[in-house]
N, C-alpha and C positions, 0 to 999 in steps of 0.2 A: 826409572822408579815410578815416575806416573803412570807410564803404560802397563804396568803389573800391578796397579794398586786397580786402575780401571780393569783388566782382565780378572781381578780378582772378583770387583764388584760386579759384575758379569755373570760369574758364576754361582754368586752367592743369588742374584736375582733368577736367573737359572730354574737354579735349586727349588724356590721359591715357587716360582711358575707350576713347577713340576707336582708341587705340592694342592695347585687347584686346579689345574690339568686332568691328574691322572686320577682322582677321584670322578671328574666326571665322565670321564671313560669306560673306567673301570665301575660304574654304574650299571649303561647299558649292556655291559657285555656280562655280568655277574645275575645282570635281571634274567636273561633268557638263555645261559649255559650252565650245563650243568658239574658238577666236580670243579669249579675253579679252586683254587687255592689263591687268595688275594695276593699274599704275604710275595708269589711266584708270580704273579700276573705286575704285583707293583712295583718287582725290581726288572720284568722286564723293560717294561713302560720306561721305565726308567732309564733303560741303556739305548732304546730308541725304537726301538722293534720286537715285535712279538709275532710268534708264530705259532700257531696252538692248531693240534690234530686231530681225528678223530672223535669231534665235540656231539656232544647230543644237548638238541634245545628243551628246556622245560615247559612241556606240553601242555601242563598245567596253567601255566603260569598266560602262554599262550592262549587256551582257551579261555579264562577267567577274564581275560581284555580285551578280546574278539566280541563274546558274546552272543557269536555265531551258532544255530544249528547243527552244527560243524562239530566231530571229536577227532582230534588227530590220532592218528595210527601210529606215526614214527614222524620223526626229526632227525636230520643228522647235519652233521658241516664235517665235511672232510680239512678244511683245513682253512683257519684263520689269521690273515694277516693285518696288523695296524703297525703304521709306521709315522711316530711323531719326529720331525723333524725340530727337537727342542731350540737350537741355536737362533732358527729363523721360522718361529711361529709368528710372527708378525708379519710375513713375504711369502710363506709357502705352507699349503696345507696339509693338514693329519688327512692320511691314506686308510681308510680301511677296504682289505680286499678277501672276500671268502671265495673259496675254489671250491665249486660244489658243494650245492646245498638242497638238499632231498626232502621232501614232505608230503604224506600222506595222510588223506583226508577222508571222512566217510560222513554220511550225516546220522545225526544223531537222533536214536530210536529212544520212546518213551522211559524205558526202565535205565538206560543209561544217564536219560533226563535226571530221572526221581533219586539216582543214587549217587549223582555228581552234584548234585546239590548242597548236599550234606557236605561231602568235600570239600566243594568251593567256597561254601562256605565259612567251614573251619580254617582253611587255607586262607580266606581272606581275611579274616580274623589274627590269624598269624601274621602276616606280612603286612597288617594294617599296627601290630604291635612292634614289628620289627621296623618300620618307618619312624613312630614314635621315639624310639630307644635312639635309633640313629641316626633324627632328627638333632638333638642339643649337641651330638658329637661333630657334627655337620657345620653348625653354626658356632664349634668354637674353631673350627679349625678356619675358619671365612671369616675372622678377626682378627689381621695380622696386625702387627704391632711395629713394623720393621717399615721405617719411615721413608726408606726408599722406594714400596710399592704403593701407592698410596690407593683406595678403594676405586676411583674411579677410573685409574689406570688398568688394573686385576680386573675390573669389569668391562672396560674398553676390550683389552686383549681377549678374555674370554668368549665373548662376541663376536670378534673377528674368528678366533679359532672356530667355534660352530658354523658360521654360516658359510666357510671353506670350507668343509671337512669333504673328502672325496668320498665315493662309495663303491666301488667297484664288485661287482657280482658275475664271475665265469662258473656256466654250466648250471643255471637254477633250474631244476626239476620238480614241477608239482603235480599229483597224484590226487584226483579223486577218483573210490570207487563206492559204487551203488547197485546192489542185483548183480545182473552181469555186464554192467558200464562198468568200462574204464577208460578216465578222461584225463589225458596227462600233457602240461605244457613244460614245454623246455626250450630254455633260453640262453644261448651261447655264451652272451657276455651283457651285460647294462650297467652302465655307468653312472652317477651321477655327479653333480660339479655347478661352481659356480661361474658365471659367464657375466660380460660387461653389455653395455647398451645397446652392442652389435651382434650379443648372443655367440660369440667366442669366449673360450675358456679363460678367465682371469682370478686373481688374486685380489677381490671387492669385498667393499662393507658397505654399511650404512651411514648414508652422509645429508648432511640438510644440501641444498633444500629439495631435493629428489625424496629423500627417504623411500628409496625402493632398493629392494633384493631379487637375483635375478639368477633361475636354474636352469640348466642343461638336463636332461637325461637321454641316453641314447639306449634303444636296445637292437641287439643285433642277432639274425637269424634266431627268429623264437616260432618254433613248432606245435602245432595241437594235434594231437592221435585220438580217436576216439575208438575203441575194440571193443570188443565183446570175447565175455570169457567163460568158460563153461562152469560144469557145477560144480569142480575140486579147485575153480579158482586160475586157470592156466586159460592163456589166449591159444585158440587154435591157429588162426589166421589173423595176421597184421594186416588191418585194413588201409589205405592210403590216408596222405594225412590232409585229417581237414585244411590245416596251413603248415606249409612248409618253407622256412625260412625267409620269413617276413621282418624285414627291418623298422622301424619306427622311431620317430624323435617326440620329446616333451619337453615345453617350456613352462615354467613357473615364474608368473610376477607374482610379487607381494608389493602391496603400497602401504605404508604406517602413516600415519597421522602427525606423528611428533617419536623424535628419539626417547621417550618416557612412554611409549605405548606397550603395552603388555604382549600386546597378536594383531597382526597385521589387519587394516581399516578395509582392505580386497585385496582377495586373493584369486589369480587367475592362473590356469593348469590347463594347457591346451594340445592336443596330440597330433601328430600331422602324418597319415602314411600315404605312398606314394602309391601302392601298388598293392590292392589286396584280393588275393587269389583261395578263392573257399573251394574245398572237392570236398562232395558228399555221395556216397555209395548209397544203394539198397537198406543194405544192412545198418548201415551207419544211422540214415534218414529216423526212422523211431527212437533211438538213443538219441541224438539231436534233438528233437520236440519232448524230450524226457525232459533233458537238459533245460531246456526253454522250458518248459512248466515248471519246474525247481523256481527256477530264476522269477517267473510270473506268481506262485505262491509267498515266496522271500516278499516280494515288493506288497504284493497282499496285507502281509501278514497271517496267513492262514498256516507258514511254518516259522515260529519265533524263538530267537535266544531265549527271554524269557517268559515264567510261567507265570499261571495265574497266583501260584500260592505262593508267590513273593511279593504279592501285594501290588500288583496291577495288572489292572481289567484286563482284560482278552489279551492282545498281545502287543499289550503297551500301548506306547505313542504311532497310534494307526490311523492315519488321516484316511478318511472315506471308506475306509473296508472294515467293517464292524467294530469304527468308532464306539464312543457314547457321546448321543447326543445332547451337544451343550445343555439347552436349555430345560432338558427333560430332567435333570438330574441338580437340584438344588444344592448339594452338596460340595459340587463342584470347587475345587480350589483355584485350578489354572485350566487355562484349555489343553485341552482333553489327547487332541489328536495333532499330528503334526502334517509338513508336508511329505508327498511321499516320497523324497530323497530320505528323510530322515524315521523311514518308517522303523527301519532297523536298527536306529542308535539312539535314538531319543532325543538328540539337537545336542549342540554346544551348552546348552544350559546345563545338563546333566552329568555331573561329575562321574569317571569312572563306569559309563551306561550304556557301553556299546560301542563298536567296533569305529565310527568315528570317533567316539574320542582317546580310543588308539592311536588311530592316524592323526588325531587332532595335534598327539602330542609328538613330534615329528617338523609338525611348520617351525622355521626358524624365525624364534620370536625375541627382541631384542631383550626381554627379562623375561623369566618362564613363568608362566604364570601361576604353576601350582606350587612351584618350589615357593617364590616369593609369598602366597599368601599363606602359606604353612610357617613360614618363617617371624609373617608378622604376626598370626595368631601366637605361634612360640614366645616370641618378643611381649606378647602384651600379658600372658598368662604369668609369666617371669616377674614382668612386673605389679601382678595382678589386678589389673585394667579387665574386663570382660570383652573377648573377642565381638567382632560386628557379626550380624547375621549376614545368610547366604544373600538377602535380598540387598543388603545395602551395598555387596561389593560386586552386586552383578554388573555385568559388562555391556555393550552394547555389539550385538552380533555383527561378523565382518561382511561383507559381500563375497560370497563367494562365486566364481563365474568356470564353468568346466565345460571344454571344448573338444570333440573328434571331429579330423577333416581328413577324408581320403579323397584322392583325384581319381584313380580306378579302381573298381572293383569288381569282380564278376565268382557267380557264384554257379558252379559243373556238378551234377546229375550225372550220377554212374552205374551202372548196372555190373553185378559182379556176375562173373562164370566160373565154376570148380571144373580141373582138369586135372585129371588124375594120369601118372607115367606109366610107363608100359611095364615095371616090374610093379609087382604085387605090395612088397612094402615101400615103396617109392611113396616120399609125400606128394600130398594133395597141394595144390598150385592153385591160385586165385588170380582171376586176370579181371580188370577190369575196361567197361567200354561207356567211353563218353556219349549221352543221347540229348543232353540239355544240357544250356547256357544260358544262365543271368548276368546282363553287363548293367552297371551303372556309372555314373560320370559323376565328379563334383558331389558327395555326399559330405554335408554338416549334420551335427548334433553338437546342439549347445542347451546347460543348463543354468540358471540366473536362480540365484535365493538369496535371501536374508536371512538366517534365522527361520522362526516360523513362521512367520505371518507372509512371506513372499515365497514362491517356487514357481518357474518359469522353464519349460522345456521346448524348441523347437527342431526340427528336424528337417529336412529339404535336403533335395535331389535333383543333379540340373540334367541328366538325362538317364534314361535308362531303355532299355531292351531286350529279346529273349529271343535265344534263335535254337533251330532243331540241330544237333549232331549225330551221324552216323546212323547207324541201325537202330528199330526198336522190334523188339519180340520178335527178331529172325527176318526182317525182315526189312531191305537194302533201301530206303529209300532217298539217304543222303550222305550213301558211299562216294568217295571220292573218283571212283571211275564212273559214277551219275552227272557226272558235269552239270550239276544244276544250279543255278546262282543264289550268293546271297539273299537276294531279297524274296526268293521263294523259303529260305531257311525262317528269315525271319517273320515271327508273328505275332509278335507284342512290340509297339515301339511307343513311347511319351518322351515328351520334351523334347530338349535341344542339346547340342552337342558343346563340349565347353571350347573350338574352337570358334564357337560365333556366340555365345554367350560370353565368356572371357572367362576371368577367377573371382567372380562376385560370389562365390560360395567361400572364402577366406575373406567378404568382407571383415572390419575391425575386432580381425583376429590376432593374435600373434606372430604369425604367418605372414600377416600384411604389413609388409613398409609403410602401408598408410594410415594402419591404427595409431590412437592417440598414446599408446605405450611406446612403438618403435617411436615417438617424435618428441620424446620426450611432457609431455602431455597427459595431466589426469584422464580418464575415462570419463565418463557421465553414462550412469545404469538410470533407466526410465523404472521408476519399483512405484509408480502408482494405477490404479488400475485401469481408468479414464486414459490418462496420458497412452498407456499402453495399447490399448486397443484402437488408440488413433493412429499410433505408427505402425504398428505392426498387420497393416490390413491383407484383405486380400488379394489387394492387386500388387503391392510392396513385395509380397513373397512370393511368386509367379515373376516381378521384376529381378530378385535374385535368385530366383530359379526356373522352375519353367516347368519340370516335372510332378514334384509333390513337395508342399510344404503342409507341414502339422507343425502349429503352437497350441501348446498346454498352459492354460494359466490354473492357477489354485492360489488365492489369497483368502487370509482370516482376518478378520477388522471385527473392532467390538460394537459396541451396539451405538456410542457416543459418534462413531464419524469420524473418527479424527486421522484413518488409513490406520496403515502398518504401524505396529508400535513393537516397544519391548515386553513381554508379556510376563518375563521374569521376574518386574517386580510387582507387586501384588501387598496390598493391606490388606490385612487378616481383621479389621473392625470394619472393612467398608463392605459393600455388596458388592460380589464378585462382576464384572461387566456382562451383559450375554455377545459371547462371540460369533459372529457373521462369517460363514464359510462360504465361497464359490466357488466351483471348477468349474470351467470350460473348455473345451478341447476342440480345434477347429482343424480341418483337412481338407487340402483343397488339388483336384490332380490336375495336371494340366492335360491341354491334347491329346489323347491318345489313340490309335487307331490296332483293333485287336484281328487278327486274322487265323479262321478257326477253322484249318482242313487238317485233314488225316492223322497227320505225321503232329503236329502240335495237339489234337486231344487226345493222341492213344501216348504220348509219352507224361499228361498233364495226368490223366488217368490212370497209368502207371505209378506217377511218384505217391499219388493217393492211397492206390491198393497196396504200395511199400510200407507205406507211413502207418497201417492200421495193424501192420506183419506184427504185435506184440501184444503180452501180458500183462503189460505194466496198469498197479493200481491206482488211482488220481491221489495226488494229494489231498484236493479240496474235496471235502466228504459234505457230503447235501445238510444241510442244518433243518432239525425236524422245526416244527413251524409250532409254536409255546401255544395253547388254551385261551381263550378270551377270557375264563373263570378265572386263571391264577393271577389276573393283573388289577391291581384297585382301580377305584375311578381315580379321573384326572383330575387335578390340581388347577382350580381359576389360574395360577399363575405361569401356569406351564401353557393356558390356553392361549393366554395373554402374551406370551413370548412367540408362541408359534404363531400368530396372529400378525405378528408384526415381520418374522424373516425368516423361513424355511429351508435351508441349505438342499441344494439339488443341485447334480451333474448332467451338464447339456454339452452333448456332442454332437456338432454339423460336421457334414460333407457335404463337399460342391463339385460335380462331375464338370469338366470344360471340354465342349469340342469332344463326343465322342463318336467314335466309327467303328463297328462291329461288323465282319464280316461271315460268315457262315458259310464256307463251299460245298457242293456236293463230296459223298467220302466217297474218295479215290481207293482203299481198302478197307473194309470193319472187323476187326477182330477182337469186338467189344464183349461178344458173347465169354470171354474167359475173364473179363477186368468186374462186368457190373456188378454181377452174383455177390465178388470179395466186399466191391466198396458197400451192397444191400444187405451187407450180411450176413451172407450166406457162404458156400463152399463154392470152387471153382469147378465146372464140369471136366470129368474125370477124361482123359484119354490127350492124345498130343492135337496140339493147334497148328493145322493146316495154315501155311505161308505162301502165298500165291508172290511170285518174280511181281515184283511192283514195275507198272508201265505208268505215267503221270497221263492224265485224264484231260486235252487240250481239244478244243475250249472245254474249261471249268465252270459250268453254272452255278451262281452263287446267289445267295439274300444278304443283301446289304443295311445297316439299322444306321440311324444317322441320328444325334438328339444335342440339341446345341449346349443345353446346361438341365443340370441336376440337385438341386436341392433336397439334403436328409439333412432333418434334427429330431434328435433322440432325446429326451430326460427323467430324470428319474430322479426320487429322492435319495439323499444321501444316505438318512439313516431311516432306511424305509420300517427296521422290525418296532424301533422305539414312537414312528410318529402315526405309524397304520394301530398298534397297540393304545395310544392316547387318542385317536381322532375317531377308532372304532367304538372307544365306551362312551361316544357325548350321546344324547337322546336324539339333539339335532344339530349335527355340525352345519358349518358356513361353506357355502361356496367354496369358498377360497382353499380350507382346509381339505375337502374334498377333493378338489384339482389335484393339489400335489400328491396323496396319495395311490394315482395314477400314474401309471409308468404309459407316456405320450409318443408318437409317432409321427411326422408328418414328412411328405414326399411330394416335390413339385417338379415334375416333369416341362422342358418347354422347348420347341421345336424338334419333336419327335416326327420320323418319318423313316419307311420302309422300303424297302425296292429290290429288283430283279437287277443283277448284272451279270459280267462272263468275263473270266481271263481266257485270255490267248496264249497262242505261242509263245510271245516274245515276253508274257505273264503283263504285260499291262490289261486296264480293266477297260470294259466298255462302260458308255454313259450309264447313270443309273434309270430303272424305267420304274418309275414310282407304281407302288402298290398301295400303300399308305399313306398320301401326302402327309404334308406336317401339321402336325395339331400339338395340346398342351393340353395338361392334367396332373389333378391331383387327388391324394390321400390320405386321411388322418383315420388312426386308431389311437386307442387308449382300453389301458389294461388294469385291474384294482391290483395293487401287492397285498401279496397275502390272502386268498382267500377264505380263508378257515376265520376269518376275524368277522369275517361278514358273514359270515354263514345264518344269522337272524336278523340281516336286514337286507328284506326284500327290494324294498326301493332302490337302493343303491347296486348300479346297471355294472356288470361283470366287466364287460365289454363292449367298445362301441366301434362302428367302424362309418367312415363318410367316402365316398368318393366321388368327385366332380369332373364329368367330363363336357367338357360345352360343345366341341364337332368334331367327330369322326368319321372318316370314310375310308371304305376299302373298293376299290379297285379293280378287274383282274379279266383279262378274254379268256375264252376256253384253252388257247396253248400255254399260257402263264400260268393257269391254275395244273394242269396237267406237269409243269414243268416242277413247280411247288410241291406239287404231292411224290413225283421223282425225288426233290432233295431227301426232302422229308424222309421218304422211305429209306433212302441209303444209310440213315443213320439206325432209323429203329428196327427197321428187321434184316434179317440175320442174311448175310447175302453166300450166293452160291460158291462156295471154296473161299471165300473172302473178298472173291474176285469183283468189281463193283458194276452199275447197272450200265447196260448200255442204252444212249439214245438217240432216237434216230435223229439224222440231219434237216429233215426235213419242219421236226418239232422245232429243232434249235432257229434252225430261218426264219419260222414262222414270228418266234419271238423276239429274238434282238434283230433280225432283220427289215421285216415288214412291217406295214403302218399301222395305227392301230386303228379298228373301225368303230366305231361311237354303236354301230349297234350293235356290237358281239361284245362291246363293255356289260361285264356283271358289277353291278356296283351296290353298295350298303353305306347308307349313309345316316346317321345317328347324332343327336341335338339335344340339349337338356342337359340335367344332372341327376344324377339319383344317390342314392344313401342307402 
């Protein structure tokens, strides 16, 4: 009798469960498919499983939350499966699995802009009515009354069910096309799921005193095709694929604060691949840097979700790329510009504002946070209490930290060939042949933000190199019956190898056992700017890598000092603060030694005259340059702001240990490449290929320069501060300067010389021609010239260069042997064939001594300007 009174109560809780379950299910999947019928969706759900066909997504509905560029073409899901295990929702998670899911993308041209507008916007007016409506029905049904569930039990369990919920994706197909691009990934299967402290698949929640959440995702065999298609739309030829069955893993920590936290206090998303193999063809290579300018324009802002006639400037929240600047603009409510992760979504402050806060709405948060404030405005309207404003329930932005690590990488350079079969209508056959190879070792990319006021990107590589394969232009010179060794193939090499570096490129990553995540262990993020640039120098980044490291800082701070703040909330009776912007961008390469004979510049030179093989028109269109008449004078207060802190972008380079090598050319068959890259046509008729014999001994120039100093700056918002500092009578120094776009260049043990590989390809010693000296360089440029154009005084252009001693070197057979390299490059040699020189030249120089009186020597002291 007991046992069926408790089975009974079982079921009635059941029941129950089912009842705020399946509404939040039956959410997401009604938001983005199209034809549901709830009434059929809610008794499946109900029976445990659902299985739905032939679905098409609301494409609409998709772009209005994207806010992308971006119009879809089609959407489909061939077939949808969710499987609630109701008996043991507490032990085992809700399954959702789609089998094939197709989508087509294209970007989106002006007049579909201006006419989707209207739409979207009436549609979000609908759907912003229809939340409303089905807001109170909402919140009566999330007031049970049935004393056996009690609120915080329903809200327990509901929590455990989301942060389990499984995801599984077989056969995701994506599709963009553009012109005659077509760029399509497809990805076998991806997973996602909850995992424990060990990063194995469990059955977890959120518990004190960890309060962390912890995701798996895997994807398996995921392909990129890049093709080209002709004018009715159809690919002629399937090009190889950029990547071809690459696997990859993603970890996701969250850390909360407190079980009563709305969204996680940091959030970290890190990717790990093991192995990543790029092939790019001829053809391929300008659809590629197509691609790459999309992507370089998006981050710009110069192609945006939104327009101006929706009531913000240019293209939104744009940090550094035709912002408005803070202090020029009185009006100003909040600052202006973001960083530029968030150029395209406008930050978490921004309800509904772009495609992060899409994704925003996705992180497993232990109360949602829009449901709940919508619930309590309901609640207080109800009671007729006046809801709080957006500023008093703003939140405090989480740290967000996002990580790629790959251990190998290497990126192949292809040449295609059309073969045509021996019958007439026999299709055309495309073969392709490897002539270049990019490897790299140990590759990080990490980004660090807060919010706005922080964004931190660095980059680092602990080795890398580039070697020649196969034929170039018909011609055998690193065929496999050439028996010639590696290290003749290779001709770019930096850094070090991760067998004697180690895996310091997953320093306190996810990845690493020894992060303070795997040990159970808060993090500690450095988010101030001082602090920062102490740690992060440049011998630190050279210590965990050794190749190249680039860190980007951009932080905003107001004018009071006080660092990173919330910027969100803001008094509308106080004066707004002026905000203090910095970028920096620092790059620093390590060692590298470049070797530049035949076969590495006619293939480097090749992939150039590929790259230029196209029609395509730029996104970024030249901005004509506004009248100094259409702008009023400047405002004392605006002088007065500028006066005080001028936001400008400064980027150094630091060359370490370089070695350039120059050999004489063993073949030139330049005369058909230069013409394409000067822009011209290539000379007409077929390119004579002379049997490559290798050229031992190889006379070569050798450049030797211990370090290199570049820094670049400019102002941020050069057209608002050259505009304001062009109308004063007589600006200040100071004002002046920045209006300059700066240059400086320090050279230091710089030094030249003669050497010669041999048979065995080692070098001989080098026989200085240029001992080592040191030098430098400053220009400076005005922006904008059309603003100056009536004032004389103010110098266009300046240029300084400081050389304190130089000398050059050379007896009559080294100069003779000089003007030999020399010429093999620049004129046009007989069949290709290269020069010959006598033996007795070559004695004369690496052999014999040198005599102090057949030295021609040049020797130069001073500086000039």
């Amino acid at each position: 009798m007991v046992k069926g009174w408790i089975k009974t109560q079982t079921g009635v809780k059941d029941k129950m469960l089912e009842s705020y379950v399946t509404p939040l299910l039956m959410s997401y999947v009604n938001k983005y498919i199209k034809n549901l019928k709830p009434s059929d969706l809610q008794l499946s759900l109900w029976g445990g499983d659902v299985v739905l066909s032939k679905l098409d997504l609301k494409l609409d509905v998709l772009e209005q939350e994207l806010k992308l560029p971006f119009t879809f073409m089609s959407g489909h899901i061939h077939e949808l499966r969710i499987h609630v295990p109701w008996t043991k929702l507490g032990s085992e998670p809700v399954v959702i699995t789609i089998n094939t899911m197709e989508c087509i993308l294209k970007l989106r041209d002006g007049a579909q802009d201006d006419h989707e507008s209207g739409s979207s916007s009436t549609s979000r007016s609908v759907s912003d009515s229809s939340k409303a409506v089905a807001k109170p029905r909402r919140l009566q049904q999330a007031a049970p009354s049935d004393p056996d569930l009690p609120p915080g039990y329903v809200q327990s369990l509901i929590r455990r069910v989301v942060n389990n919920v499984n995801i599984v994706v077989n056969n995701l197909i994506l599709k963009y096309v553009e012109d005659d691009i077509v760029l399509s990934v497809n990805i076998t299967s991806a997973e996602c799921y909850t995992v424990d402290d060990m990063w194995e698949r469990a059955f977890m929640d959120i518990t004190a005193p960890e309060l962390v959440l912890r995701k798996g995702i895997n994807f398996a065999d995921c392909t990129v095709c890049l093709d080209k298609r002709n004018a009715s739309g159809k690919i002629e030829f399937y090009q190889d694929p950029l990547l071809y069955k690459c696997s990859f893993r993603t970890r996701l920590h969250f850390t909360y604060d407190n079980m009563n936290s709305k969204i996680p206090s940091v959030i970290k998303i890190q990717t790990m691949v093991e192995s990543l193999k790029l092939s790019i063809t001829d053809q391929q290579l300008p659809m590629f840097i197509r691609i790459l300018q999309l992507i370089i324009a998006l981050y710009y802002g110069e192609i945006g979700g939104h327009k101006e006639s929706e009531g913000e400037e240019g293209s939104g929240h744009v940090r550094e790329a035709g912002g408005i600047l803070p202090v020029m603009d009185a009006d100003v409510e909040s600052p202006e510009n973001t960083t530029d992760l968030y150029m395209l979504s406008g930050g978490p402050e921004d309800a509904d504002d772009g495609w992060m806060s899409w994704a925003w709405s996705f992180v497993p948060a232990i109360v949602n946070v829009e449901e709940e404030s919508e619930e309590d405005v309901y609640q207080q309207r109800e009671d007729g209490s006046i809801p709080n404003s957006p500023q008093q329930n703003a939140h405090k932005d989480p740290i967000v930290s996002i990580g790629f690590y790959c251990t190998k990488a290497s990126v192949t350079f292809k040449l295609t060939e059309t073969h045509s079969e021996s019958s007439y209508y026999s299709p055309q056959k495309v073969k392709s042949r490897e002539v270049l190879c990019l490897e790299q070792q140990g590759i990080t990319i990490e980004v660090l933000m807060m919010g706005e006021p922080f964004f931190d990107c660095q980059i680092g590589i602990v080795g890398c190199r580039a070697l020649c394969l196969k034929s170039i232009m018909g011609l055998r010179d690193f065929e496999e019956n050439m028996n010639r060794s590696e290290e003749d193939a290779v001709f770019f090499s930096c850094g070090d190898s991760l067998s004697s570096k180690g895996m310091t490129y997953l320093t306190n990553s996810l990845f690493d056992y020894r992060s303070p995540e795997n040990n159970g262990v808060r993090a500690e993020f450095i988010l101030e700017t001082a602090n920062h640039k102490e740690t992060y120098t440049e011998i630190a980044g050279m210590q965990r890598f050794g190749a190249f490291y680039m860190d980007y800082l951009y932080t905003m701070e107001n004018s009071s000092g006080k660092g990173t703040q919330d910027f969100s909330v803001v008094n509308m009776e106080e004066v707004v603060p002026i905000v203090q912007e910095t970028s920096i961008k620092r790059m620093v390469v390590g060692p590298l030694d470049v070797r530049l004979h035949s076969s590495a510049v006619h293939r480097i030179l090749k992939m150039i005259t590929c790259s230029m093989d196209h029609e395509y028109e730029p996104y970024d269109k030249p901005q004509q340059e506004v009248n100094e008449e259409s702008h009023g004078p400047a405002k004392s207060d605006d002088i007065s702001s500028l006066e005080e802190f001028i936001p400008t972008r400064l980027t150094c380079l630091t060359l370490l240990q370089v070695s350039v090598t120059v050999s004489m050319a063993e073949f030139n068959l330049l005369q058909s490449l230069m013409p394409v890259i000067m822009g011209h046509k290539a000379a007409p008729g077929p390119v004579y290929v002379p049997v490559f014999q290798p050229v031992r001994p190889l006379p070569s120039v050798h450049f030797e320069v211990e370090r290199v100093n570049v820094e670049h700056s400019v102002p941020m918002y050069a057209p608002e501060l050259v505009s304001t500092v062009s109308s004063l009578s007589q600006p200040s120094d100071n004002l002046l300067h920045h209006c300059y776009e700066h240059l400086y260049l320090k050279v230091f043990g710089f030094q030249a010389g003669l050497t010669c590989q041999d048979s065995t390809g080692a070098s001989l010693p080098l026989i200085p021609i240029i001992p080592s000296f040191s030098a430098a360089f400053y220009a400076k440029q005005i922006q904008m010239p059309a603003y100056w154009s009536k004032k004389s005084l103010v110098p266009t252009t300046e240029c300084i260069f400081e050389l304190p001693h130089f000398t050059v070197q050379a007896t009559r057979a080294q100069t003779l042997l000089l003007q030999a390299i020399c010429q093999s490059w620049t004129h046009s040699m007989t069949n290709g064939t290269p020069l010959t020189l006598s033996e007795s030249l070559l004695n004369e120089v690496y052999n014999a001594p040198v005599d102090c009186n057949t030295v021609l020597a040049m020797e130069l002291s001073g500086q000039g300007c």
